[in-house]
C-alpha positions, 0 to 999 in steps of 0.5 A: 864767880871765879876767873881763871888764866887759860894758860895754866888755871891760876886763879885771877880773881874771885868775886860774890854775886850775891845769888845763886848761879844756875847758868853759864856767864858770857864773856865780852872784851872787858865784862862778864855778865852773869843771870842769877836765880832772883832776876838779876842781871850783873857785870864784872869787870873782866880784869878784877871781877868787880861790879860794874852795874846790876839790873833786874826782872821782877820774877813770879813767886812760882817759877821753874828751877833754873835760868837762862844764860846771857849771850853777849852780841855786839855792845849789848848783853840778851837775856830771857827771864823767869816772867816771859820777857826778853831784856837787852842792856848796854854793855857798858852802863846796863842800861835798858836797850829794849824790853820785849814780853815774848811770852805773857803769862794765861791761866788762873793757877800759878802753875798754869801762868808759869812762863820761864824763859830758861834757855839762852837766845840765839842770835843770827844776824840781826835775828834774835830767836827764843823759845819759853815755856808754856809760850811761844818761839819768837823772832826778835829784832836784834836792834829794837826787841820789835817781835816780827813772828810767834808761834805757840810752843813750850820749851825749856831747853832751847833752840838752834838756827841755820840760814832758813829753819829754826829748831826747838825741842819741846817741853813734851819731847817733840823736835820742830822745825819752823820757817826762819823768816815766817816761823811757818811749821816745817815738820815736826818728830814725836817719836822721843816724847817724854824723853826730855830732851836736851836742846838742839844743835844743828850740825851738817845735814843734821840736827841732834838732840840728846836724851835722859838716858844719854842717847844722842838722837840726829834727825834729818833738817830737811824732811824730820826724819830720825836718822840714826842715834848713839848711846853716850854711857847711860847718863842723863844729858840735859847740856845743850850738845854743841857743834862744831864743824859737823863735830858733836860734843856732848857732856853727860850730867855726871860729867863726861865728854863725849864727840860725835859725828855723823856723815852727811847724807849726800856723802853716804848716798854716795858711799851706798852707790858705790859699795860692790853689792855682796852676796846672798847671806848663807840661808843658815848663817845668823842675821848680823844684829841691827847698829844703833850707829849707822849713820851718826857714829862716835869719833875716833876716841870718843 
């Protein structure tokens, strides 16, 4: 783990934690918290980078390659991990504040009992939200671990929350929408399976995701529909997009950066009622070819 100054990137410490890192760390006032690959759970002290406790999962002997990153909320630390459970430990000392087993293991073959959680959580409120795969989406109680809700669904990638609907990409390429409160299914879009799909990212009326071929997909939250995409450059994306005030920002597996946005469906309703009708195409003039990018469209310099 290497800790750098924001101001100019000087380097301020550099510590060994003992594993391999597959995971981004989350940061609180005074700690660093980091996943690594053989179930552990440690944090850093933010000032010097060293050990301030250590805790662990025991994981399978057959797992997927990768794990989740752990989010930081209030005093405590929330990560998934490679055996279907769902771990909260103090900030302060690592102590265990619950332990919840979201997604238990079926099937007689190691392949068949892999149950990963490999995407990080997601907090709303007191609502914790997670999805694992060849398990279930969940909702947890932030300050017991209770689990109010499952559903049967595979994901590894991940899962975004408004105020009423939970969205998960599939492990078969499916996006769902589920009831926040109830996880009753919404809707449901099949039209990219097999295109593993990143995780996905609400972002105004829309939710996007982003593909292996370095599209990035919106669909409409409310009825599923698929609204529109964009080609990023042609590299596989499996980031998770993130969004900030409607804004999209997508990195590519070889590295670049892309920002997206999209204007939201009331607007161009709007904009459509209001555009002076235009006249018949001359019969022998060539039809304009058909954009990918109407509806969602890059930013200016993106």
């Amino acid at each position: 783990m290497v800790a750098l100054a924001a101001a100019n990137g000087a380097e301020r410490w550099r510590a060994d934690v003992k594993g391999e890192v597959l995971s981004s760390p989350a940061v609180s006032a005074t700690e660093v918290v980091v996943r690594t690959v053989d179930g552990k759970l440690r944090a850093l002290a933010l000032a010097d980078g060293k050990e301030v406790w250590s805790t662990e999962q025991q994981i399978p002997r057959l797992t997927l390659r990768g794990v989740a990153a752990p989010v930081v909320v209030r005093d405590v630390a929330i990560s998934g991990f490679d055996n279907g459970r769902v771990l909260a430990v103090s900030l302060t000392d690592g102590a265990t504040v619950w332990d919840s087993p979201v997604s238990p293991s079926h099937g007689r073959t190691e392949l068949e009992r892999l149950n990963d959680i490999d995407a990080a959580v997601k907090v709303n409120g007191d609502d914790v939200f997670v999805a694992g795969f060849q398990g279930r989406a969940a909702m947890l109680a932030l300050d017991s671990g209770q689990i109010w809700w499952t559903r049967d669904l595979s994901s590894y990638r991940g899962v975004d929350v408004d105020d009423d609907q939970l969205y998960v990409s599939t492990s078969g390429g499916e996006v769902v929408a589920l009831k926040r409160r109830t996880g009753v299914e919404v809707w449901r879009n099949d039209q990219l399976k097999r295109r593993s799909l990143s995780a996905p990212a609400v972002a105004g009326d829309f939710v996007a995701v982003a593909d292996l071929e370095g599209y990035v997909h919106w669909f409409d939250r409310t009825t599923g529909t698929l609204a529109g995409r964009v080609k990023t450059g042609g590299d596989r994306v499996t980031n998770a997009p993130l969004a900030v005030n409607g804004i999209v920002y997508v990195i590519s597996d070889k590295g670049d950066l892309v920002a997206l946005h999209g204007l939201p469906i009331a607007a161009r309703a709007a904009k459509a009622q209001k555009a002076p009708k235009q006249a018949a195409p001359d019969a022998a003039a060539p039809a304009a070819p058909a954009s990918d990018a109407d509806g969602p469209t890059r930013s200016p310099g993106g």
